[in-house]
C-alpha positions in Angstrom: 24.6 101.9 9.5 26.8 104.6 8.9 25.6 107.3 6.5 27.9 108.1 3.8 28.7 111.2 1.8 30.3 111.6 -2.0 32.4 114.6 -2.1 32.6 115.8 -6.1 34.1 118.9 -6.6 33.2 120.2 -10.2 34.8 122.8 -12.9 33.5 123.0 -15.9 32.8 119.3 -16.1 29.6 119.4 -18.6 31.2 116.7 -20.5 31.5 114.2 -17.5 28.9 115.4 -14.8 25.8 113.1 -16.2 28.4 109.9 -16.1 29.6 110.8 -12.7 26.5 111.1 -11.4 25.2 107.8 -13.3 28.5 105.6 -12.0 28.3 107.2 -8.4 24.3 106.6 -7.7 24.8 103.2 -9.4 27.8 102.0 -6.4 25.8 104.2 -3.9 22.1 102.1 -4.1 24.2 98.6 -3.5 25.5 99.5 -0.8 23.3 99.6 2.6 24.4 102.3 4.2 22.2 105.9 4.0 24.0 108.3 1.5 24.2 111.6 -0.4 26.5 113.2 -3.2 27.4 116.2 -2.7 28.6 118.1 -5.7 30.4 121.3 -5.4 30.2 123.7 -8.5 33.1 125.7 -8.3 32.1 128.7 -10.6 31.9 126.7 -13.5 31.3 128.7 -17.0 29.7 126.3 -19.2 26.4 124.0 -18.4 27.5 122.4 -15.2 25.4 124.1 -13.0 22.2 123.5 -15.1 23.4 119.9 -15.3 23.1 119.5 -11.5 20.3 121.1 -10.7 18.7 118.9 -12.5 19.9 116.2 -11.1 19.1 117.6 -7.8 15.5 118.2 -8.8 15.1 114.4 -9.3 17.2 113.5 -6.6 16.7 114.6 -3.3 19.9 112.7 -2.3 22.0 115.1 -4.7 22.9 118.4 -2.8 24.4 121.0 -4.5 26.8 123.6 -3.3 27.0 126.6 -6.3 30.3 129.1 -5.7 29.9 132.5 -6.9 32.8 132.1 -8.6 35.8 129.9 -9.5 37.6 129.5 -5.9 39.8 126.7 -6.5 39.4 123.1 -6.5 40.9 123.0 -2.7 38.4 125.6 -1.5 35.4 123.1 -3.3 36.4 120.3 -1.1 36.7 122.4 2.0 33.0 123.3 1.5 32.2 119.5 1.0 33.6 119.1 3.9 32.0 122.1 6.1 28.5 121.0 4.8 28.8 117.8 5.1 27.3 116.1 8.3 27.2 112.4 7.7 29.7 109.8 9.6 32.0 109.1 6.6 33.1 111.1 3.9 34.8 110.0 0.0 36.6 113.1 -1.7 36.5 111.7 -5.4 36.7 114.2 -8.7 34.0 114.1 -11.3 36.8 113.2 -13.9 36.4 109.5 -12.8 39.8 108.7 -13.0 39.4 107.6 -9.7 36.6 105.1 -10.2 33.6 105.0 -8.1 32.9 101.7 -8.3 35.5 101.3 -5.3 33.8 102.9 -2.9 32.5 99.4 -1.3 36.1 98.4 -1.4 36.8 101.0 0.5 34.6 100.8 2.8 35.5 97.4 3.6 38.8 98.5 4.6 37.7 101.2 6.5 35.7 99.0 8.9 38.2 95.9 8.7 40.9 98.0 10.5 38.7 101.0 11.5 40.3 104.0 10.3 39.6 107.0 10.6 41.5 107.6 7.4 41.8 105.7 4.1 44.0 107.3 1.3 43.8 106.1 -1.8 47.5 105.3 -3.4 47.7 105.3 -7.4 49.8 102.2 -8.2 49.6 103.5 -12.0 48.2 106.2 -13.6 46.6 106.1 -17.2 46.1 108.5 -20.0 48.9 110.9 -18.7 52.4 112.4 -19.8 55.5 111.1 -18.8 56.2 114.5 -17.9 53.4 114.8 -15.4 54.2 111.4 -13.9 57.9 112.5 -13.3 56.7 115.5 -12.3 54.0 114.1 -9.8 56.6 111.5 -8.1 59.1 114.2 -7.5 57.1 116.8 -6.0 55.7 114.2 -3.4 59.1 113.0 -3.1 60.7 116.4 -2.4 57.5 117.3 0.0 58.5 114.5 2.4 61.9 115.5 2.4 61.2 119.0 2.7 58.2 118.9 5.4 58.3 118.6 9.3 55.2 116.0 8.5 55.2 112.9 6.5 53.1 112.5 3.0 52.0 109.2 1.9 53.6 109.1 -1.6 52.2 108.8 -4.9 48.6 109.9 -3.2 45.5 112.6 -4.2 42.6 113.2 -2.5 40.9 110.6 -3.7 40.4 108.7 0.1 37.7 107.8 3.0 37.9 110.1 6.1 35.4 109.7 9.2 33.6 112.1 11.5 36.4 112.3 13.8 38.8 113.9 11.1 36.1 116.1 9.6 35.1 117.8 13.0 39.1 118.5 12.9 39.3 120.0 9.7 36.6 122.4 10.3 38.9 123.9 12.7 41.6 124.6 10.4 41.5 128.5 9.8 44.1 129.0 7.0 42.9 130.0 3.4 46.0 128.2 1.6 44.6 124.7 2.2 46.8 121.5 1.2 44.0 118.9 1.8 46.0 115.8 1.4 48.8 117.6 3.7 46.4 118.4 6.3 45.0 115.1 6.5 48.1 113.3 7.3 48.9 116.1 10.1 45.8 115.6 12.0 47.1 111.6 12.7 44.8 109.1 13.9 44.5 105.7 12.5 45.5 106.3 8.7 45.7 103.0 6.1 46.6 103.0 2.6 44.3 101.9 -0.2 45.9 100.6 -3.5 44.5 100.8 -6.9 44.9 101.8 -10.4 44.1 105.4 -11.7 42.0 105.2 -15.1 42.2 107.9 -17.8 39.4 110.8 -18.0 36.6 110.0 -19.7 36.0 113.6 -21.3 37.0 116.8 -21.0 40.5 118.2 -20.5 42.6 118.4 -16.9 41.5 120.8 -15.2 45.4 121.6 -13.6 47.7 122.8 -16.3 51.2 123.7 -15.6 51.2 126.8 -14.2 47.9 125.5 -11.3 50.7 122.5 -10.8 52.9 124.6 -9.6 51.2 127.0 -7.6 49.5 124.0 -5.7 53.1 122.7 -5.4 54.5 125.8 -4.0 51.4 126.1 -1.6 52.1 123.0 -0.5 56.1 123.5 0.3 55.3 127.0 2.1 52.4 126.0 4.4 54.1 122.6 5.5 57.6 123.6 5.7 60.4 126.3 7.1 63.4 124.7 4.9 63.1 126.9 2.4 64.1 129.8 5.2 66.8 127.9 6.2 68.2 126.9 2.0 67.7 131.0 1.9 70.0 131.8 5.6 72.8 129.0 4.2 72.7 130.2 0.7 73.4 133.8 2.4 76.0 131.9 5.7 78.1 130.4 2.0 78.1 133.9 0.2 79.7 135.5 3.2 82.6 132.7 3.4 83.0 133.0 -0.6 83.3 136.7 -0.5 85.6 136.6 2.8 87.7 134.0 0.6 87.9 136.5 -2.2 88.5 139.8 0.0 91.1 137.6 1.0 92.9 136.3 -2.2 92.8 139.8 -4.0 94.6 141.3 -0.6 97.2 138.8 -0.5 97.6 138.1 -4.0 98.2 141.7 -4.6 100.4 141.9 -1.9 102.3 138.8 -2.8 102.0 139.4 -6.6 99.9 136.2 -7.1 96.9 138.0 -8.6 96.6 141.1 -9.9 92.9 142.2 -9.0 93.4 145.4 -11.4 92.5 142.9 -14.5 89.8 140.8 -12.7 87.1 141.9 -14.4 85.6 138.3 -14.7 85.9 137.3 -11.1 84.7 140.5 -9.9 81.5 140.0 -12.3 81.1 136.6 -11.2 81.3 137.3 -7.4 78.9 140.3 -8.6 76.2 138.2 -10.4 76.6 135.9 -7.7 76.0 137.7 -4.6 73.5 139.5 -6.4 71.6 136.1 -7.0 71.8 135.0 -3.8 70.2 138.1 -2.0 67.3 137.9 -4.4 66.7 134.3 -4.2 66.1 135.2 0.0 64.2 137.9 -0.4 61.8 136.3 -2.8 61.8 133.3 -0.3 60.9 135.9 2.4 58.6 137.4 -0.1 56.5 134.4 -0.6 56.0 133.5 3.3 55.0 137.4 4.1 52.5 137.0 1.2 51.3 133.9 2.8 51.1 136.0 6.3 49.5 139.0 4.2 46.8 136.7 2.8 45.7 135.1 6.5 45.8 138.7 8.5 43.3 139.7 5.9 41.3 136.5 7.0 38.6 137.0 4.1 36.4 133.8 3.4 37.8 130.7 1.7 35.2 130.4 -0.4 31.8 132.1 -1.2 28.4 130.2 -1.7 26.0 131.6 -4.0 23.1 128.7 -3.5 22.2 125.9 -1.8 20.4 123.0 -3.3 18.3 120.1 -1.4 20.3 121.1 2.3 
């Protein structure tokens, strides 16, 4: 049988991490497969990392990856990945609003139609805003339209991946990882699995607004050039307006049709205007270099301060 491995990222998750744990190892001993959880303590501050280790003292199967400090929820699931050397893989939060308990469904799939990939597609999603549901179907919405790659929609990274995609993805290099992004651009046999997202069971969201969207703008720089291109039309339609304007002040004040001595307000607008438009490139420009900046420096991901039952 194939061995399986639990990927759980954690962050501050003291008030879910005994549950998780309890839910997971519950699904895991049904199944007959050889597994392990691996957890992933991202440089939590409160008891999470006393939590685990004791877990991991009573379960050999439990190995524990401690960061010495917070890295990022992306970086934790990278590190899953890069210690992680059994056949197949689940990515699942502690959070459990993706339920556990579907991990034999999703196996099933996986050897039904042998993927290499199964991503998990949230047909609802419970105990959240309507803002952040707006918000979550646009941005994956906009990211297929704006990316040279194509995003199963309405998706986290909550999904199955084999050995074949893992020994991929410990190639990738780049420090600004989008998971779920790089997933779908490594190909191979990819299949959809649908289900319904529960609520957290404690704690609070552990991606406010602001993490939203930096995530969302990491995502739209690392998997797409459009945004250089909105910036180079943006600056193509200035020229034309201001060539239009050069123009109707001239004539009009050789014809008598305008009288450009008393445009204050068109001169401000065409001002204000052009003004916009060069900062909106070179902030464009600005993030990419940034991104450029951060990969030259080519400092680690992620740093481990200790290793539990590897």
């Amino acid at each position: 049988m194939k061995k399986l491995a639990v990927i759980v990222p954690c962050y501050n998750e003291e008030a879910v991490i005994t549950e998780s744990y309890r839910r997971t190892k519950k699904v895991l001993e049904a199944l007959p497969n050889p597994t392990e959880i691996i957890y992933i303590n991202d440089g939590s501050r409160d008891k999470t990392r006393e939590i685990l280790n004791n877990i991991a003292a009573s379960d050999p199967s439990v190995k524990i990856l401690h960061f010495s400090r917070n890295f990022g929820h992306q970086p934790a699931v990278t590190a899953g990945i890069n210690n992680c050397d059994a056949d197949l893989a689940i990515i699942i939060d502690a959070d459990m609003q993706d339920p556990p308990e579907l991990i034999p469904e999703i196996l099933a799939l996986q050897e039904k139609e042998n993927a290499n990939v199964v991503y998990c597609v949230r047909k609802s999603r419970e105990g959240e805003s309507a803002f952040k549901l707006f918000t979550a179907k646009a941005f994956y919405r906009v990211m297929n339209y704006m990316s040279e790659v194509h995003f199963p929609l309405d998706t986290g990274d909550f999904r199955l991946v084999d050995r074949k995609v893992m020994d991929e993805f410990d190639r990738f290099k780049e420090r600004g990882k989008y998971i779920r992004g790089l997933i779908s651009w490594v190909g191979f046999h990819q299949v959809p699995f649908y289900y319904e997202r529960e609520a957290r069971i404690a704690g609070e969201t552990k991606y406010p607004l602001s993490k939203m969207v930096k995530f969302a703008s990491t995502a739209m720089l690392y998997f797409s050039k459009k945004p250089l291109r909105l910036a180079t039309s943006l600056g193509f339609i200035s020229v034309l307006v201001g060539i239009v304007l050069a123009l109707w002040f001239t004539l009009g004040k050789i014809y008598g049709f305008s009288n450009a001595e008393t445009g204050w307000t068109s001169i401000m607008t065409s001002v204000i205007f052009f003004g916009g438009v060069q900062l909106l490139t070179v902030g464009v420009l600005g993030q990419y270099v940034g991104i450029l900046f951060d990969e030259i420096k080519a400092r680690p991901e992620y740093i481990i301060d200790e290793k539990k039952n590897f």
